[in-house]
VOGU-3710 file (C-alpha; in Angstrom, 3 decimals, decimal comma):
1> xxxxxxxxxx> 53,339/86,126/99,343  56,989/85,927/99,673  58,079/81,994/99,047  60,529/81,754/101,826  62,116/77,900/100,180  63,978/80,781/97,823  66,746/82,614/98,406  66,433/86,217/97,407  67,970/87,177/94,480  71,211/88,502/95,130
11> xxxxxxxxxx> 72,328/91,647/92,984  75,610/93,667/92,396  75,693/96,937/94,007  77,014/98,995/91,649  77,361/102,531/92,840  76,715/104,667/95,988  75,422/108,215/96,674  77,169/109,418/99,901  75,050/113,048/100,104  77,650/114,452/101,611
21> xxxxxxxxxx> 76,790/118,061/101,701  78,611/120,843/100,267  78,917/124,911/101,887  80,095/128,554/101,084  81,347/128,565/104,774  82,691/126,616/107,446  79,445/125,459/108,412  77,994/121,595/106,280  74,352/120,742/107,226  73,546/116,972/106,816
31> xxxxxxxxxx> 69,775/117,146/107,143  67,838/114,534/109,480  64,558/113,917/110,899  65,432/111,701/113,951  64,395/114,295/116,631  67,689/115,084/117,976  71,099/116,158/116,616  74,631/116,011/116,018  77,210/118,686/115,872  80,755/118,056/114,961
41> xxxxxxxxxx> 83,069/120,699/116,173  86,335/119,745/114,453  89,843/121,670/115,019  91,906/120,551/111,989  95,004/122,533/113,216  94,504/120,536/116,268  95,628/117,112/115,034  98,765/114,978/117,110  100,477/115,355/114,040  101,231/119,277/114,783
51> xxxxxxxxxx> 102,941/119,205/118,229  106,018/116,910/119,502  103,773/115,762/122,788  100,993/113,840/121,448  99,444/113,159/124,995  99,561/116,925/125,769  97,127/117,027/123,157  94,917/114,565/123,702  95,106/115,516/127,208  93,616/119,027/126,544
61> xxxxxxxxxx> 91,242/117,722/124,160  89,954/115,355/126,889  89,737/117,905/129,757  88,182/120,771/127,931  84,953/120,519/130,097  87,176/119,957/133,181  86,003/122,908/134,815  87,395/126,560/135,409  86,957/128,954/138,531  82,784/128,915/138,864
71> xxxxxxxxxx> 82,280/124,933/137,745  83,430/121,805/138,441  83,773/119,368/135,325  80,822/117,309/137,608  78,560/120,559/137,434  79,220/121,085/133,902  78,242/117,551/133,367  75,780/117,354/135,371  74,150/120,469/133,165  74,667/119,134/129,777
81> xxxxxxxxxx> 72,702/115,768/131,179  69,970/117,715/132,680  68,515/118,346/128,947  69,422/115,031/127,508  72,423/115,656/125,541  75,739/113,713/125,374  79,444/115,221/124,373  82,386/112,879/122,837  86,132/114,401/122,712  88,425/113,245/120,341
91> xxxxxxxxxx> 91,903/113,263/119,466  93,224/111,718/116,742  96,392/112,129/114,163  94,937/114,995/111,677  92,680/117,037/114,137  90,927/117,060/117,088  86,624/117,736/117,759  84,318/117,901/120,117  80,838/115,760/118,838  77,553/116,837/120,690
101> xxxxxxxxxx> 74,317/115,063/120,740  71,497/116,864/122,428  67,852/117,202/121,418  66,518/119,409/118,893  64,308/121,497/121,479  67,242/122,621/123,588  70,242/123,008/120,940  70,634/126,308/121,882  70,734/125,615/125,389  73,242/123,015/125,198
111> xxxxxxxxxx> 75,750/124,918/122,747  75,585/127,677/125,455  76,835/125,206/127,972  79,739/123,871/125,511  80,836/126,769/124,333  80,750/128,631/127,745  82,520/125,367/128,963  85,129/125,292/126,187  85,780/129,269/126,707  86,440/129,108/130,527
121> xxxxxxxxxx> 88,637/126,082/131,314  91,111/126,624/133,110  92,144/123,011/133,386  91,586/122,190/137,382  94,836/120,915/138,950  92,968/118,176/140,335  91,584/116,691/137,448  94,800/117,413/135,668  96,107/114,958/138,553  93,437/112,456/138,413
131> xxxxxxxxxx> 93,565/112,330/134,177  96,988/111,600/134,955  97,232/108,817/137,506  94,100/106,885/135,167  96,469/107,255/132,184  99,974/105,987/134,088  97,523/103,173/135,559  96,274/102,706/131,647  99,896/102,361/130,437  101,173/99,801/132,991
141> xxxxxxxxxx> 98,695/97,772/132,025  99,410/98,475/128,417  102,720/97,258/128,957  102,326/94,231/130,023  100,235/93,227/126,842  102,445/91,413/124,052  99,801/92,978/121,508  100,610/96,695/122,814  103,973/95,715/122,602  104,253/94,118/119,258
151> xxxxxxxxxx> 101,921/96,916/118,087  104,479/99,592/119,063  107,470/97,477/117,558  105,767/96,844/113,856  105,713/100,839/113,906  109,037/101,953/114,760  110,176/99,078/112,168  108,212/100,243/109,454  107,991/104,312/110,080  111,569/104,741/112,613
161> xxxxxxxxxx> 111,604/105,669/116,102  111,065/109,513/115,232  107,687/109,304/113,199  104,610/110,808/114,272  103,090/107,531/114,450  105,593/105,873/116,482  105,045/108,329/119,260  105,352/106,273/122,590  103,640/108,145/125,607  105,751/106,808/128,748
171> xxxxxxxxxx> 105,635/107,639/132,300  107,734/110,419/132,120  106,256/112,464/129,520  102,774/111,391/131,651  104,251/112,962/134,414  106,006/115,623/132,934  103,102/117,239/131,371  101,832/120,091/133,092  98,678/122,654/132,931  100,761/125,345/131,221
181> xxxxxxxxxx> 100,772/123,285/127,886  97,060/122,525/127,920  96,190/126,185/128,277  98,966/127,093/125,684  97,773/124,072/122,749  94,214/125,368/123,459  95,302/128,975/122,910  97,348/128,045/119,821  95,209/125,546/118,412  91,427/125,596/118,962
191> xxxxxxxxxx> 90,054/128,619/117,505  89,513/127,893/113,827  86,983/125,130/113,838  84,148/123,838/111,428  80,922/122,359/111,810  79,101/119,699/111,054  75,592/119,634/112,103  72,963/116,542/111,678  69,990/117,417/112,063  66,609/118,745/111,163
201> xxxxxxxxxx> 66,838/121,460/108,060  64,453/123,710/109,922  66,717/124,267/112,759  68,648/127,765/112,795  71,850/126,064/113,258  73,905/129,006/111,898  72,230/131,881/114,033  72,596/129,616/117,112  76,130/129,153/116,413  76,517/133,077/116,068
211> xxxxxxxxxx> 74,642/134,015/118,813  76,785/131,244/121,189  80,266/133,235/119,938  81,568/130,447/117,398  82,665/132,247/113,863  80,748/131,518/110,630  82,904/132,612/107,632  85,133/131,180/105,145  86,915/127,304/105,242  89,367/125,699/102,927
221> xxxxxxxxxx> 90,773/122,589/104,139  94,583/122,378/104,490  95,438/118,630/104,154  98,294/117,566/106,681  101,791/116,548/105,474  102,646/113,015/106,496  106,247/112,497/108,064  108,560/110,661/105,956  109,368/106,752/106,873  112,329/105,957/107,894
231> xxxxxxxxxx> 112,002/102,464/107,733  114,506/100,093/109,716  116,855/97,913/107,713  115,948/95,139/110,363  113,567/92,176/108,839  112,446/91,149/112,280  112,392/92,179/115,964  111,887/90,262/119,011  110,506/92,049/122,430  110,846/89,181/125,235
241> xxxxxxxxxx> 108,079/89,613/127,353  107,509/86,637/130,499  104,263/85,300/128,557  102,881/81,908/127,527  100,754/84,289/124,613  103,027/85,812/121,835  101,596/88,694/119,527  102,762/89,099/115,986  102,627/91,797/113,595  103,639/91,427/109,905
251> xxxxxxxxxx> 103,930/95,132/108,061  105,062/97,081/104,955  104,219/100,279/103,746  101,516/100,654/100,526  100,617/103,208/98,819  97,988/106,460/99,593  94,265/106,394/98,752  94,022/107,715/95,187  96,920/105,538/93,928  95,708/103,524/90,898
261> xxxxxxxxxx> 96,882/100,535/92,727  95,171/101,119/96,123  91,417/99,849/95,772  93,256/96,247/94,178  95,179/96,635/97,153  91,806/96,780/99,734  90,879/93,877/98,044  93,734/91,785/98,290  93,770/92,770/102,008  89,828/91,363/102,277
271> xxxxxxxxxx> 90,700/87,954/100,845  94,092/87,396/102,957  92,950/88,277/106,418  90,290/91,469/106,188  86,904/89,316/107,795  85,834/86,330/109,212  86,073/84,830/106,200  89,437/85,532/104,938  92,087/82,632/104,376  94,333/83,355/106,977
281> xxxxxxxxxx> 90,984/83,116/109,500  90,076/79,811/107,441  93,577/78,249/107,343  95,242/79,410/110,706  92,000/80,080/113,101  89,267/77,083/111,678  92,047/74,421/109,882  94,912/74,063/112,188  93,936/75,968/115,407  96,419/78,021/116,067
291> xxxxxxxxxx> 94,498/80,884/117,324  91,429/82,250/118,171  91,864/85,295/115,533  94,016/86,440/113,016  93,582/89,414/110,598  95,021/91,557/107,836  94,439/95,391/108,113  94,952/98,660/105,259  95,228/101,664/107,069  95,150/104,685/105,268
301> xxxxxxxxxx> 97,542/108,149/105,915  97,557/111,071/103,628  100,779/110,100/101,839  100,849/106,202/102,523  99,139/103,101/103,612  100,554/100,617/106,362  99,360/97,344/105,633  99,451/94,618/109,020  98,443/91,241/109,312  97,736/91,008/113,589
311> xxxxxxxxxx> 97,716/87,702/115,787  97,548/86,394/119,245  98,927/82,605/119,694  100,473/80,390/122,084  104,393/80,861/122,067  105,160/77,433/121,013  103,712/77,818/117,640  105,781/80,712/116,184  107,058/79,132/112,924  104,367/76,852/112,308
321> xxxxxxxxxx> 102,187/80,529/112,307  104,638/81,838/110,349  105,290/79,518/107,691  101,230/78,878/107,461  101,356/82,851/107,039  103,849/82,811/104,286  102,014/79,819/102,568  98,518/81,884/102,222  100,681/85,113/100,759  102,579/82,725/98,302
331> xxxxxxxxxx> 98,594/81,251/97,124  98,445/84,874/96,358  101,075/85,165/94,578  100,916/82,345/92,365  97,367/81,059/91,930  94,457/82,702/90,335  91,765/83,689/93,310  88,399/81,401/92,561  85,682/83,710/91,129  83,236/82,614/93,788
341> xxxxxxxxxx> 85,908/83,951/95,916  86,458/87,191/94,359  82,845/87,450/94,216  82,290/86,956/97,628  85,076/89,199/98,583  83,727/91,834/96,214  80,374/91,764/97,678  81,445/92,096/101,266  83,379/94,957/100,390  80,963/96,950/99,069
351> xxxxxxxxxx> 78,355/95,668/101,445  80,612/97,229/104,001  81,144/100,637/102,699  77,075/100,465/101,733  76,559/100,439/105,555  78,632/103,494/106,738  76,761/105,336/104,759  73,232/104,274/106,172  71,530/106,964/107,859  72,642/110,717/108,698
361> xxxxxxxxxx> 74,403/110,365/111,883  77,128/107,349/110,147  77,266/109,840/106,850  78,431/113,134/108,550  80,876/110,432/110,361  82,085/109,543/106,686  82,223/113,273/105,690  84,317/113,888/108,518  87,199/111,223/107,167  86,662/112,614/103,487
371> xxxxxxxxxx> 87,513/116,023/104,973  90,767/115,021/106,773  91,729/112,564/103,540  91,857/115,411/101,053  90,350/112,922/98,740  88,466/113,760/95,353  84,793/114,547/95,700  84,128/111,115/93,058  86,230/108,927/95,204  83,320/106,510/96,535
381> xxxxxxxxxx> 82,219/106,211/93,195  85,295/105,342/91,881  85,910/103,092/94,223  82,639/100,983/93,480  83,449/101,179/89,844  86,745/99,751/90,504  86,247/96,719/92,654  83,756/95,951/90,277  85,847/95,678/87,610  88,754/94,248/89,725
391> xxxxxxxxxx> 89,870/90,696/88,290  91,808/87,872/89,665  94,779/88,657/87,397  94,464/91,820/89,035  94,586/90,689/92,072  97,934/88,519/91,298  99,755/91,240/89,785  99,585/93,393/93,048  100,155/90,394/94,972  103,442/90,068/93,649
401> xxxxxxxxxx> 104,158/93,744/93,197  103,321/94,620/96,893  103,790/90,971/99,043  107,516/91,499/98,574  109,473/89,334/101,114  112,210/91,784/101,028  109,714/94,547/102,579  107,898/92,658/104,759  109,204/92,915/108,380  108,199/91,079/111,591
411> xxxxx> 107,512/92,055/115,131  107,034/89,055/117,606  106,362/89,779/121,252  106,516/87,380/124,247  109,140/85,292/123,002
//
């Protein structure tokens, strides 16, 4: 009998197997017994990064079961939920895909619809007009967020106005938009897709896939080239916005996955502001109550890293946040982190990354990021051999190599 007065004995996790599968073709099978599946139909020459209008794209990603001259998007819907299935549209910055769940008994039924769907749209003036109106609405309130705001600023600081990333979808280009471009990026763009299907190993995934018109041949992925920064010689911007709430956003750029200084670096983010229980939560959140949540963020591109620390507070506290901001990178900088710190920190991390990988369905999500990263097939298990062997004066080196005060720009909003 388990004596439940002990705590159970806590161990280092010291590798990972991700399964992620591997094909001849464009087709990757992630086997699972659940009783229903998951196919991933991914465009990778669909991607924001490819065309100047970034909400043209996501716009015809979002309307491709919208309906052409026999269905309405509400019949085509109303099909796909008649045999228990579910389809999510995404658009992101390296491609765009179209996820659906269904059943295992009618897969073949339910690809029919999509495909037949995807094949016929025609994209409806009327729900062109109505995707339209819900974004404009969607924006306005956008705008009067500091965090949108400030979030938009820390960008075109860090990147220029002109980068992919700093893309700004405004009224005009909402309402400027028209049907012609969502028939021509669907033309151009969505014809060269690959698979990836979760679910049972005895379903004839392939010949389904045939038989529904979708290609089965060769793949090579073609990783995206990132847009150069252009990064502002400004330190600090202020966007005055009528609000009692500011929003900061501290940023610099760090280097790509695969650098040799890149897994120190997702640690370094952890301890300064990446969870709950991160100093800047400890100090500014539990100590002196300056807001309700403050964090640090690493987000990876194929040829960089943009590294934020993000916080809502009340607009009289600016420098106090600040200089309580700058105090926890200086610790950094010049003190040794604790070991039952860098333990802690350690073990979270890799706790984390344990979890996306638990279960089929969060694995072929996990493939699909490796696939856009153009990342070595050993890069999970180089990462847990690396924060393993991460040490404090690791940790301080990078502090000081990366925490530079003369990179590190500013946006405040609400001021």
């Amino acid at each position: 009998m388990i004596n439940r007065a002990l705590a159970p004995e806590i161990k280092t996790i010291s590798e990972i197997i991700t399964n992620f599968p591997e094909s001849n073709n464009n087709l990757f099978k992630i086997n699972s017994e659940e009783g229903v599946f998951k196919l991933d139909i991914i465009f990778p020459e669909a991607g924001q990064i490819k065309e100047k209008n970034k909400f043209a794209i996501a716009m015809a990603i979002n309307l491709l079961l919208s309906g052409n001259d026999k269905e309405t998007s509400a019949e085509i819907a109303e099909k796909i939920d008649a045999l228990g299935a579910f389809v999510f549209k995404s658009s992101d910055y390296y491609n765009a895909s179209i996820t659906v769940y269904g059943l295992n008994e009618y897969i073949n039924e339910t690809i029919e619809i999509v495909k037949n769907a995807i094949d016929s749209v025609n994209y409806p003036i009327e729900e062109v007009n109505i995707y339209k109106r819900n974004r404009l609405s969607e924006l306005n309130i956008n705008l009067q967020k500091t965090s949108y705001l400030a979030g938009k600023g820390i960008n075109k600081l860090l990147l220029g106005n002109a980068h992919d990333i700093s893309f700004e979808t405004t009224e005009e280009i909402i309402n400027n938009t028209d049907r012609t471009e969502l028939i021509t990026f669907k033309i151009k763009h969505l014809n060269q897709p690959y698979f990836i299907f979760t679910g049972s190993e005895q379903t004839p995934v392939e010949s389904i896939l045939i038989k529904n018109g979708f290609k089965i041949g060769d793949y090579s992925y073609r990783s995206s080239i990132d847009m150069s920064p252009k990064t502002s010689f400004e330190k600090e911007i202020f966007i005055k916005k009528s609000s009692t709430q500011n929003s900061i956003r501290y940023g610099t750029i760090w280097p790509k996955r695969g650098h040799e200084d890149y897994f120190k670096l997702s640690l370094l983010n952890l301890i300064l502001g990446g969870y709950f229980g991160s100093r800047l939560m400890k100090n500014i959140r539990e100590d002196k109550g300056l807001t309700y949540g403050i964090h640090s963020s690493l987000n990876p591109y194929n040829d960089f890293s943009l590294f934020k620390i993000s916080c809502e507070y009340n607009a009289n506290f600016t420098e106090q946040l600040k200089s309580e901001i700058n105090l926890e990178i200086n610790r950094l900088k010049n003190e040794l982190v604790g070991i039952e710190e860098l333990i802690t920190a350690k073990n979270y991390l890799l706790g984390a990354m344990l979890r996306s990988f638990d279960g089929a369905f969060p694995i072929s999500e996990k493939f699909k990021q490796f696939q856009d990263s153009n990342l070595e097939k050993d890069y999970y298990q180089k990462y847990f051999k690396a924060i393993n062997e991460i040490t404090n004066n690791d940790l301080i080196q990078v502090a000081n190599n990366y925490l530079n005060e003369n990179t590190l720009t500013y946006c405040i909003a609400g001021v």
